[in-house]
C-alpha positions as CSV (number, residue, x, y, z in Angstrom):
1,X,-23.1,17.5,-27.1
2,X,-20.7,19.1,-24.7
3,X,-19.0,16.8,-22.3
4,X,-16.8,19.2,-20.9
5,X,-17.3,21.4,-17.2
6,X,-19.8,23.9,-17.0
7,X,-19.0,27.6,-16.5
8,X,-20.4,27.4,-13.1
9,X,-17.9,24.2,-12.4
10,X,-15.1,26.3,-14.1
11,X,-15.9,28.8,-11.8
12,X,-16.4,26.6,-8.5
13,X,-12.9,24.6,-9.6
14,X,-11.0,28.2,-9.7
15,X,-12.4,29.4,-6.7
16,X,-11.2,26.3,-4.7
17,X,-8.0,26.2,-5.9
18,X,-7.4,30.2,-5.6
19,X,-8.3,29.8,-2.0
20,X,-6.3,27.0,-1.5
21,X,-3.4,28.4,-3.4
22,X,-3.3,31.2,-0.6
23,X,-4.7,29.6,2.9
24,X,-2.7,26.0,2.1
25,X,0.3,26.1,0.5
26,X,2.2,23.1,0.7
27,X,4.2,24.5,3.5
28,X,1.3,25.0,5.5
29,X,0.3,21.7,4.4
30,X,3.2,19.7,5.7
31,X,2.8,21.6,9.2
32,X,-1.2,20.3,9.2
33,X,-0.1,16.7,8.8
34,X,2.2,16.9,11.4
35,X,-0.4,17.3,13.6
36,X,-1.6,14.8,15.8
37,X,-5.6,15.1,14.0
38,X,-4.2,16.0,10.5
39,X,-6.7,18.9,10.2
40,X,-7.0,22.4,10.7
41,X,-10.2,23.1,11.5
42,X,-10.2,27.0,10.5
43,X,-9.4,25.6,6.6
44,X,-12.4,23.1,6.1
45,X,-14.3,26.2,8.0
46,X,-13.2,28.3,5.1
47,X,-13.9,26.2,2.5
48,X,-17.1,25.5,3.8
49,X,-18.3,29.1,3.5
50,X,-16.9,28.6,-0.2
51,X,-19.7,25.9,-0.1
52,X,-17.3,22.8,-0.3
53,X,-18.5,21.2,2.8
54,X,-22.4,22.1,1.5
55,X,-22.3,20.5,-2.1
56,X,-24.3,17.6,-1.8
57,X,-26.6,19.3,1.1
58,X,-30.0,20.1,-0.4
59,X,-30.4,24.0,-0.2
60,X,-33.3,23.8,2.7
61,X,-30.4,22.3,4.9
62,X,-28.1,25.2,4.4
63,X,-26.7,23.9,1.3
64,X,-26.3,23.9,-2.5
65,X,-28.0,21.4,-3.4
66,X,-25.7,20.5,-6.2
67,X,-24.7,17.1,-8.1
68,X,-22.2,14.9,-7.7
69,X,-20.1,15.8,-10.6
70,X,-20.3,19.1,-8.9
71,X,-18.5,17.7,-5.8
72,X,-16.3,15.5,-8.3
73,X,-14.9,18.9,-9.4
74,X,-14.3,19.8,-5.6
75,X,-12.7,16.5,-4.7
76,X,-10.0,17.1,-7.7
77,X,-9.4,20.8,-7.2
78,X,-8.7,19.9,-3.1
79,X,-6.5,16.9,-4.3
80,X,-4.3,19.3,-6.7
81,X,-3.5,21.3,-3.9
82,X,-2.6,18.0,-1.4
83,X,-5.1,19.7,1.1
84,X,-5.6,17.7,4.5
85,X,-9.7,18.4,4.0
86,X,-12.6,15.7,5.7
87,X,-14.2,15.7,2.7
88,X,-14.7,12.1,1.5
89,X,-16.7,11.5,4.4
90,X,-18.1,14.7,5.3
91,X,-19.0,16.5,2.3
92,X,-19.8,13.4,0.3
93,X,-20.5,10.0,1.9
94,X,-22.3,11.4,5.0
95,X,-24.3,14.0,3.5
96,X,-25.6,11.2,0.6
97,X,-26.4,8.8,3.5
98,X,-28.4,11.8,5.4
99,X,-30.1,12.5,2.6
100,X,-31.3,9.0,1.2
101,X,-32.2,7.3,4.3
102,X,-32.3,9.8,7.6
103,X,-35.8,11.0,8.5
104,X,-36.9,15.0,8.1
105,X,-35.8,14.9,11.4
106,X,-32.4,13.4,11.6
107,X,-31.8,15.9,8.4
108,X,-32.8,19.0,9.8
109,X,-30.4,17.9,12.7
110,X,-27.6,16.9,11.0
111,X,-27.3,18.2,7.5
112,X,-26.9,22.1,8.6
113,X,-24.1,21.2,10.7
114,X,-22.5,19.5,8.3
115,X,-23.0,22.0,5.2
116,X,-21.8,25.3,7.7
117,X,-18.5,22.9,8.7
118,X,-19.8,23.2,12.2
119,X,-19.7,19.2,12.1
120,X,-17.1,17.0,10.8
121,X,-18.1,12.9,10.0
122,X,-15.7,10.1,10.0
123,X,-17.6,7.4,8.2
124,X,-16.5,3.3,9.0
125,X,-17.5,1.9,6.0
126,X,-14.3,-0.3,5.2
127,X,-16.4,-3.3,6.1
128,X,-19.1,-3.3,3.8
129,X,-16.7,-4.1,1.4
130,X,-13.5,-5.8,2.4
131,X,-13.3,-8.6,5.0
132,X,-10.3,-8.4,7.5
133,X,-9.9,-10.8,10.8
134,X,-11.2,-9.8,14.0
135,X,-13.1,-6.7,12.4
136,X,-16.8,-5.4,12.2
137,X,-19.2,-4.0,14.2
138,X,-22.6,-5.6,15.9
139,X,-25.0,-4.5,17.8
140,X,-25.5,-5.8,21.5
141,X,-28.0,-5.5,23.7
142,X,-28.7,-2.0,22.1
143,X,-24.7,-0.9,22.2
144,X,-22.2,-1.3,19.9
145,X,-19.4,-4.1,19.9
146,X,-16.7,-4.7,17.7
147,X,-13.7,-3.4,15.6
148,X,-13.5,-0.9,12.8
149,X,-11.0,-0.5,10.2
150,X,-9.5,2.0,7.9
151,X,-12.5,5.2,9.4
152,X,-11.9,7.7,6.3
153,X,-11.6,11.5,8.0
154,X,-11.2,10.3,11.1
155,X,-8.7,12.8,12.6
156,X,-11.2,15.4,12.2
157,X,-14.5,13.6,13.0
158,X,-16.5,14.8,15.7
159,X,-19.0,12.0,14.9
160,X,-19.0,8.8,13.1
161,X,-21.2,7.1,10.5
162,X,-21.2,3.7,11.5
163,X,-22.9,1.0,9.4
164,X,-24.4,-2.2,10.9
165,X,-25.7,-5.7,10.1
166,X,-28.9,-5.4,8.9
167,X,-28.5,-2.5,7.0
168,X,-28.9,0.3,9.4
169,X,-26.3,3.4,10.4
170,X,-25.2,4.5,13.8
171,X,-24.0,8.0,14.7
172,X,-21.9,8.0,17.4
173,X,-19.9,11.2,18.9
174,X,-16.0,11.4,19.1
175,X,-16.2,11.3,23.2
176,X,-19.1,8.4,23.9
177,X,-18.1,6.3,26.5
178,X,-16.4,2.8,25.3
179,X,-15.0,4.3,22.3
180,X,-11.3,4.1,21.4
181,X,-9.9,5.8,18.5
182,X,-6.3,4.5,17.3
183,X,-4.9,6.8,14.2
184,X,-3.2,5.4,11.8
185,X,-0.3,6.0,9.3
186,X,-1.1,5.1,6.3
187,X,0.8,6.3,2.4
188,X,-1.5,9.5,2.6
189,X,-0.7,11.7,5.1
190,X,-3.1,14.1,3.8
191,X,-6.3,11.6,4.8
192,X,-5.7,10.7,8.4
193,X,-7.7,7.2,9.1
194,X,-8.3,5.2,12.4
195,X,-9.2,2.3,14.5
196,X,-12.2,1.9,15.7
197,X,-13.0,-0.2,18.6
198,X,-16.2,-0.6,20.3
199,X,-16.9,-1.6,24.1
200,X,-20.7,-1.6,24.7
201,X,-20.7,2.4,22.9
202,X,-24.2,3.6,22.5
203,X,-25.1,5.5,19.6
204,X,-26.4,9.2,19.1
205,X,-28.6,8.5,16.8
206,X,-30.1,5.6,14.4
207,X,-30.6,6.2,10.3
208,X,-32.5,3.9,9.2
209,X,-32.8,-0.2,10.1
210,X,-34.2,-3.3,9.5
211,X,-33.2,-2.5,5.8
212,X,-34.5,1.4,5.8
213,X,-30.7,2.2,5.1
214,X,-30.3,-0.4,2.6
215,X,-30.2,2.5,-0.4
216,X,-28.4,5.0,1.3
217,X,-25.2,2.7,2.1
218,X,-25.6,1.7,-1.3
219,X,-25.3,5.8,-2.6
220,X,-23.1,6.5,0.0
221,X,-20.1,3.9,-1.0
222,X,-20.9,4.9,-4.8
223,X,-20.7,8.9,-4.0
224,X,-17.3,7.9,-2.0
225,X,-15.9,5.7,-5.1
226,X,-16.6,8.8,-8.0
227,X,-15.3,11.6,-5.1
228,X,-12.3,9.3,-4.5
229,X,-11.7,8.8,-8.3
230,X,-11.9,12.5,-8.5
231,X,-9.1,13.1,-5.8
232,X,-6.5,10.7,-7.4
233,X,-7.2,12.4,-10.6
234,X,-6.5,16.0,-8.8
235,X,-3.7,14.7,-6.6
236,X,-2.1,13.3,-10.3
């Protein structure tokens, strides 16, 4: 039995990095996270038409439809190269979430956006999983209230995957009224994270509630755990 990479995740590992080694060298790299986002949006663009951004996008959205190991390979071959890349949360936890618990609806919205790089996803998961004073999101009256910590991708979000009590998921756009984004410095400069604080925000959309999202957060925050695995490994 062969344990080893496919040719096909040979070739996808070689392509990213011969992309990378041209478009971000570490130069360029140390100009990007100088920036006050951290990102440059015409790179994720290009290494979404190399189908980074699509991996875990089932082909009928505009993806490939491939496996997680698949986006395991691309999460260590953008980590070798130090690239400032959304793609924890874009290419990996968000498009899992979509996928699992968003109606046909929701992923006929969302999923093309996210597979072509038109859409970048900051996803505040932090609390699901760590407790911190002061911080966590509810939901109000139908708006969103609170504090999140530690939002992976947020420099280059132009939405947010927000997750609630009761086991749904907001979406709620960069600009919405009552939202204040704080980045913050943190030992990777390369992963620019934020603050989160919500002042009666309403959301763009709903995935899921009253437990419908209950498997998808559950996939999502095991995709991000093996993707971030992956990266350190790269990054090493």
């Amino acid at each position: 039995m062969d344990f080893g990479l496919s040719e096909e995740q040979r070739l996808l590992e070689e392509t990213i990095r011969r992309y990378l080694d041209t478009e971000a060298p570490i130069t360029r790299v140390r100009e990007i996270v100088e920036t006050t986002t951290g990102h440059d949006r015409s790179l994720w663009e290009g290494l979404a038409e190399l189908g980074v951004a699509g991996i875990l996008v089932p082909e009928e959205h505009g993806g490939s439809g491939l496996t997680l190991l698949d986006a395991a390979v691309a999460a260590e071959s953008l980590a070798w190269a130090a690239a400032p890349a959304p793609s924890l949360g874009t290419a990996v936890m968000a498009p899992v979430a979509l996928a699992s618990s968003g109606t046909p609806g929701q992923r006929d919205e969302w999923l093309p956006k996210v597979a072509s790089g038109e859409t970048c996803v900051g996803v505040a998961a932090t609390e699901l999983f760590s407790v911190h004073e002061d911080a966590g999101v509810r939901l109000e009256g139908g708006l969103l209230h609170g504090k999140a910590l530690f939002v992976v991708d947020a420099g280059a979000a132009d939405v947010f995957l927000v997750p609630l009590p009761g086991e749904s998921l907001a979406l709620v756009g960069r600009d919405a009224p009552g939202l204040a984004i704080e980045l913050l410095t943190t030992v990777d400069r390369t992963r620019r994270v934020a603050e989160l604080c919500f002042q009666g925000v309403a959301a763009d959309d709903w995935i899921g509630g009253e437990g419908a999202a209950a498997e998808g957060i559950a996939r999502m925050l095991d995709a991000g755990r093996v993707a971030l695995a992956a990266d350190l490994l790269g990054a090493s």
